[in-house]
C-alpha positions in Angstrom: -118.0 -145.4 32.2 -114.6 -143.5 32.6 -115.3 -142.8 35.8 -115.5 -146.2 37.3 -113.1 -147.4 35.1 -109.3 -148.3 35.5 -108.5 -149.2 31.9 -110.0 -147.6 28.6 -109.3 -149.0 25.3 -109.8 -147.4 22.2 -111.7 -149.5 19.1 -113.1 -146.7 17.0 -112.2 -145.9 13.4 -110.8 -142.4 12.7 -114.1 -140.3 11.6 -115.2 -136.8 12.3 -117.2 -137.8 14.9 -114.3 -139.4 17.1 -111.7 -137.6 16.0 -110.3 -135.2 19.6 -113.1 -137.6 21.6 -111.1 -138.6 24.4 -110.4 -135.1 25.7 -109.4 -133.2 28.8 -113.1 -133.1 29.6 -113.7 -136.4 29.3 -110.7 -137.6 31.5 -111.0 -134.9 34.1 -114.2 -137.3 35.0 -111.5 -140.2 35.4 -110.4 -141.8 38.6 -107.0 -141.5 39.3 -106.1 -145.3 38.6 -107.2 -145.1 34.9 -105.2 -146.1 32.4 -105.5 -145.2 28.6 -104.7 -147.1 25.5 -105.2 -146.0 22.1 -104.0 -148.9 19.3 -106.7 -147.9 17.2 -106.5 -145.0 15.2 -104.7 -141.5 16.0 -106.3 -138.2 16.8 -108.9 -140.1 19.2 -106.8 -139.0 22.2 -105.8 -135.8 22.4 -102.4 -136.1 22.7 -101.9 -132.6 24.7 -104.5 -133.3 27.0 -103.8 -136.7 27.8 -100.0 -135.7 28.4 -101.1 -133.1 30.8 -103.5 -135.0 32.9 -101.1 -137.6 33.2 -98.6 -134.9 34.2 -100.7 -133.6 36.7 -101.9 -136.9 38.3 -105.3 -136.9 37.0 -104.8 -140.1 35.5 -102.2 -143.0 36.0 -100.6 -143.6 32.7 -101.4 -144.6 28.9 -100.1 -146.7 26.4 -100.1 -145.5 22.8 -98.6 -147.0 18.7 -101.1 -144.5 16.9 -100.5 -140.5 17.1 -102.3 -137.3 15.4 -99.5 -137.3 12.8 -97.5 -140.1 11.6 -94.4 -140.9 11.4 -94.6 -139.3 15.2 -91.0 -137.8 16.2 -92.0 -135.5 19.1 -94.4 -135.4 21.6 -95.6 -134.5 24.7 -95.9 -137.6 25.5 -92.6 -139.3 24.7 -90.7 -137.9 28.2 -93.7 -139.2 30.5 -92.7 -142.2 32.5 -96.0 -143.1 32.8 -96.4 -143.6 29.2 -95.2 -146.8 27.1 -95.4 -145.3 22.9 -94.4 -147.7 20.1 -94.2 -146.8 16.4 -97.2 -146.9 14.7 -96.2 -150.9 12.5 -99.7 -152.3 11.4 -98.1 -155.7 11.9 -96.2 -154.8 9.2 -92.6 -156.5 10.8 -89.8 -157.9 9.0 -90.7 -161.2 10.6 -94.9 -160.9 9.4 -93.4 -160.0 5.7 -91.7 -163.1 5.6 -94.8 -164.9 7.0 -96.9 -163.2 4.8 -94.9 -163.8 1.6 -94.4 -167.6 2.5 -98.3 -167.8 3.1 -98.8 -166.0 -0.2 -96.7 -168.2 -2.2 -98.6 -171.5 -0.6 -101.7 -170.0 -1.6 -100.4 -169.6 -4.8 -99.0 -173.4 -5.6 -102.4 -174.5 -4.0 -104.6 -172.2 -6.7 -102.5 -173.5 -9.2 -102.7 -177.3 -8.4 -106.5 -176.2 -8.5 -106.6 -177.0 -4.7 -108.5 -175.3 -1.9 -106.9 -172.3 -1.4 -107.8 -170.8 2.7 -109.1 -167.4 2.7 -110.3 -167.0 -1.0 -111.9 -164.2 -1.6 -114.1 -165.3 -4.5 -114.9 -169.1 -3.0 -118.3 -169.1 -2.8 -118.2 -171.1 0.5 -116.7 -170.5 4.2 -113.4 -171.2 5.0 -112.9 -175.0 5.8 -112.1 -175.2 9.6 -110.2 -178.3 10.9 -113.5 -180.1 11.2 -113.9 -180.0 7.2 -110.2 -179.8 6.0 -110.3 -183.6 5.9 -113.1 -184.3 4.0 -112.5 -182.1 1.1 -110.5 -185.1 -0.9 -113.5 -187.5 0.0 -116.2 -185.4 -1.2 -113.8 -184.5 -4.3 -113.4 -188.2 -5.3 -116.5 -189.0 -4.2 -118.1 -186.3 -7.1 -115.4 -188.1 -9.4 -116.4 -191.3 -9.0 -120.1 -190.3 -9.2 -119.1 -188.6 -12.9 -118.3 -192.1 -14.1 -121.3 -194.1 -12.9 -123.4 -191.9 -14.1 -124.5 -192.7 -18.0 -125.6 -189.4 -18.5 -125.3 -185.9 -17.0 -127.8 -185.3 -14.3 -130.0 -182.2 -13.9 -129.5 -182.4 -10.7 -126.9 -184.0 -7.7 -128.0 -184.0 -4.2 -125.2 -184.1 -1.5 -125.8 -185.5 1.8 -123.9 -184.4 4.6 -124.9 -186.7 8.0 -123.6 -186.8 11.2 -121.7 -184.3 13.5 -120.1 -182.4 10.5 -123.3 -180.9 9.1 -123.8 -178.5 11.9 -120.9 -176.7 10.2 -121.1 -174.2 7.0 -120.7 -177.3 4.4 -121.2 -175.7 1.1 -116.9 -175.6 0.4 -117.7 -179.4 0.8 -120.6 -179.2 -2.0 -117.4 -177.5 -4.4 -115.1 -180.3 -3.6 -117.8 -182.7 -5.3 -118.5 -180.4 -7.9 -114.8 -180.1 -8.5 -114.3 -183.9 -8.6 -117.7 -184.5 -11.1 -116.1 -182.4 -13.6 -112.4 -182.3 -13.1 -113.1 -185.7 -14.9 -114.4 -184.4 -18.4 -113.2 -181.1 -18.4 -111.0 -180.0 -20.9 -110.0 -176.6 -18.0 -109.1 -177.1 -15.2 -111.7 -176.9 -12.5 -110.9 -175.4 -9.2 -113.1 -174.6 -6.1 -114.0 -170.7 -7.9 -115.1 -172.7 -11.8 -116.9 -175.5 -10.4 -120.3 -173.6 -10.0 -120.1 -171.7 -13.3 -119.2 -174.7 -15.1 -122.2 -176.7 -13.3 -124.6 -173.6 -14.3 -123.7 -173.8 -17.8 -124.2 -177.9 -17.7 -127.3 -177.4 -16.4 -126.4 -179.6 -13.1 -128.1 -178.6 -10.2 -126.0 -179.3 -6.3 -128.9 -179.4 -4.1 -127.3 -180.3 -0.5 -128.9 -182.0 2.2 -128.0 -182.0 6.1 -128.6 -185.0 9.0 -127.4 -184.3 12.4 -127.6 -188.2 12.8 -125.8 -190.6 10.5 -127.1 -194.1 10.8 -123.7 -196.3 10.5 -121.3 -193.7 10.8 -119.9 -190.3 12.8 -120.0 -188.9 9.5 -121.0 -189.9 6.1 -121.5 -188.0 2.9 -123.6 -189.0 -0.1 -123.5 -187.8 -3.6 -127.0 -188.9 -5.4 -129.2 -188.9 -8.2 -132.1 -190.4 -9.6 -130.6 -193.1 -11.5 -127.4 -194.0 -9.1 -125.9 -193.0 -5.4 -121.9 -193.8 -3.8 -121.2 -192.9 -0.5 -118.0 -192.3 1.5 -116.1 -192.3 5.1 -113.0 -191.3 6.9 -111.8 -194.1 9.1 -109.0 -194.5 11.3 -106.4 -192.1 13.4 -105.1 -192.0 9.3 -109.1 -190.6 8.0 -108.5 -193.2 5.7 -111.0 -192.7 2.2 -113.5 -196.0 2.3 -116.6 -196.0 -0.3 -118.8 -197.9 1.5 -122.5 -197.5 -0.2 -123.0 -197.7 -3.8 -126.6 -198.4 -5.6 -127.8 -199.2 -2.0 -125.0 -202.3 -1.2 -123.0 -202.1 1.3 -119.4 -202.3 0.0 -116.2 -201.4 2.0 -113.0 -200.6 -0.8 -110.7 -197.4 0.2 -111.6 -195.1 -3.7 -108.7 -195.7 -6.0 -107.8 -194.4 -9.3 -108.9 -197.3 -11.4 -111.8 -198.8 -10.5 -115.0 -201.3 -11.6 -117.9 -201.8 -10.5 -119.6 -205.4 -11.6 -123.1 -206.0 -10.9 -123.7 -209.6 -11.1 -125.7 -213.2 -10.3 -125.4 -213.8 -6.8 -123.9 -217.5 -6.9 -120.7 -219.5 -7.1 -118.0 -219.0 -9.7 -118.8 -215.3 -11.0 -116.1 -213.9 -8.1 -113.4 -216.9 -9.2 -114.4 -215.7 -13.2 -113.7 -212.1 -12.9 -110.1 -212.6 -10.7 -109.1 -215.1 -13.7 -110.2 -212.7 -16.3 -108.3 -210.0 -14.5 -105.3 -212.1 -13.7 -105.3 -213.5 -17.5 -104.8 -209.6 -18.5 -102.3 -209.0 -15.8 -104.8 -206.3 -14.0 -103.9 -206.5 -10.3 -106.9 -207.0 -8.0 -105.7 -204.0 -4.9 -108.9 -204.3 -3.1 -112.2 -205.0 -3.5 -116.0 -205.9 -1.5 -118.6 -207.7 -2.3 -122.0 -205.9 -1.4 -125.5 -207.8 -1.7 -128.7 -207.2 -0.4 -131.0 -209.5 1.2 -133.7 -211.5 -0.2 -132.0 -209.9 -4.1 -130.4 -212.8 -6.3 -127.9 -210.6 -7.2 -124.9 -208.2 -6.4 -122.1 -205.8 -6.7 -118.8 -206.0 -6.7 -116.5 -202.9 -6.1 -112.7 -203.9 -7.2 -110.0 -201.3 -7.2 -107.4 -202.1 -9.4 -103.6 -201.9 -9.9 -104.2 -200.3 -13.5 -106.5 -199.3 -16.0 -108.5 -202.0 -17.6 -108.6 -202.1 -21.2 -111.5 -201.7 -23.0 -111.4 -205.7 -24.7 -111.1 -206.7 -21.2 -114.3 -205.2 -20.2 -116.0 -206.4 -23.2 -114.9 -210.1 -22.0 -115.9 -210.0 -18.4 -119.6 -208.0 -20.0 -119.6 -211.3 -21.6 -119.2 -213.7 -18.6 -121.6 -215.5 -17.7 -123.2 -214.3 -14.7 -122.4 -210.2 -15.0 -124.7 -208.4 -16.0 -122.9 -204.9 -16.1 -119.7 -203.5 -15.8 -118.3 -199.7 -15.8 -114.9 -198.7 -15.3 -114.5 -195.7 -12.7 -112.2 -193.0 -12.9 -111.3 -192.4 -9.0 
């Protein structure tokens, strides 16, 4: 290889067995055009040889920041021409310090909040690239939302990731719903590292599923159980948050922080008695879907509301005629 070669780098660790490997045997085998550069480890090279092969024209020139001993204040090679040497920094500039303490200190407000923090050494999950990034707050309210539709704690959750994002290491994705299911309840705070240990010791299993294909949408995930399933999109240059399956209807109602969910008689007068009900309490209506199936007498409705609604004003739309459920959602 050093023969026909015109440049050899160096990306070995410093061990007995390479330390002195790049010696005056090896490079009297070089052509004359070879270049050597060693940013590895020092003691690789040896630095007497390599000086005197440049010095006699064997080879061309090299280019060095590690030596034999370090902090390096003479060498050979230091009045060779042919040789560019730099101190020996590890990246370790007053310019990356600065970097490097700004990025610590971000890490450290984001482990706080109890938000993704990148490069975690104890998240059980890859880092989220740019393809994931943005759906980490949808799966996180999507687990949320799931904790208040379901009556009871599940022994297991199934999340669905479909479309082009599930070719991608997901499982940070599966901790953002955990994170959401029982930053609800919890008395701790739960963060992306406590999510699966407090899930172990709830019993709740995250079984995660992957399509390739999503049937509506580029990308849709699903959080699921036996008893009840929501699911969620980004839309828009914004990746605006849209629930847009819930029980099997179809609904389309961006996930707020107060919420209900109204199953009801599909006919007249239920949607005109829940808005006066709501409007008698002075609850603001700030978005909400109607999603039915066909050939079902009944539906859904998924309203998103200005404010929480009291408990006696649940009891009185419960008692409307024409609803047959309603639960408050904590979003």
């Amino acid at each position: 290889l050093v023969a026909v070669s015109d440049f050899l780098t160096v990306h070995l660790p410093r061990t007995p067995e390479t330390i002195g490997l790049i010696n005056a045997d090896l490079l009297a085998t070089a052509k004359p055009s070879l270049r050597v550069i060693n940013v590895a480890r020092g003691g690789i090279v040896v630095e007497d040889d390599l000086a005197a092969c440049i010095s006699a024209g064997t080879i061309a020139g090299a280019a060095l920041d590690v030596f034999d001993t370090e902090p390096c204040t003479d060498s050979p090679l230091f009045g060779l021409s042919e040789v560019v040497v730099t101190p020996h920094l590890g990246a370790s500039t007053r310019e990356a310090q600065d970097k490097a303490g700004d990025a610590i200190a971000d890490m450290m407000l984001l482990a706080l909040a109890g938000e993704f923090v990148p490069w975690a050494v104890n998240v059980d999950a890859a880092e989220a690239d740019d393809n994931l990034r943005p759906y980490l707050g949808l799966a996180e309210r999507l687990g949320r939302l799931f904790s208040s539709l379901a009556e009871r704690s599940p022994s297991s959750i199934t999340f669905e990731v479909a479309g082009d994002i599930a070719v991608h290491d997901t499982r940070i994705l599966g901790l953002a719903v955990l994170k959401g299911f029982f930053g609800r309840t919890s008395e701790e705070q739960v963060s992306f590292v406590n999510a699966p240990k407090l899930a172990d010791s709830a019993g709740v299993a995250l079984v995660e599923v992957k399509r390739s294909v999503s049937d509506e949408y580029i990308n849709m995930l699903t959080v699921s159980s036996d008893d009840h399933t929501i699911s969620g999109v980004l839309t828009g240059r914004s990746a605006q948050q849209r629930v847009v399956d819930i029980d099997g209807h179809g609904v389309d109602v961006p996930p707020a922080e107060h919420m209900l969910l109204i199953s009801n008689d599909d006919r007249p007068g239920v949607i005109g008695t829940v808005g006066t009900v709501l409007g008698d309490a002075q609850v603001n209506i700030a978005d909400m879907d109607v999603g039915r199936v066909d050939g079902e007498d009944s539906a859904v409705m998924l309203i998103a509301t200005g404010s929480a609604v009291s408990d006696e004003v649940l009891n009185v739309l419960r008692e409307s005629p024409g609803i047959t459920s309603v639960v408050a959602l904590d979003g």
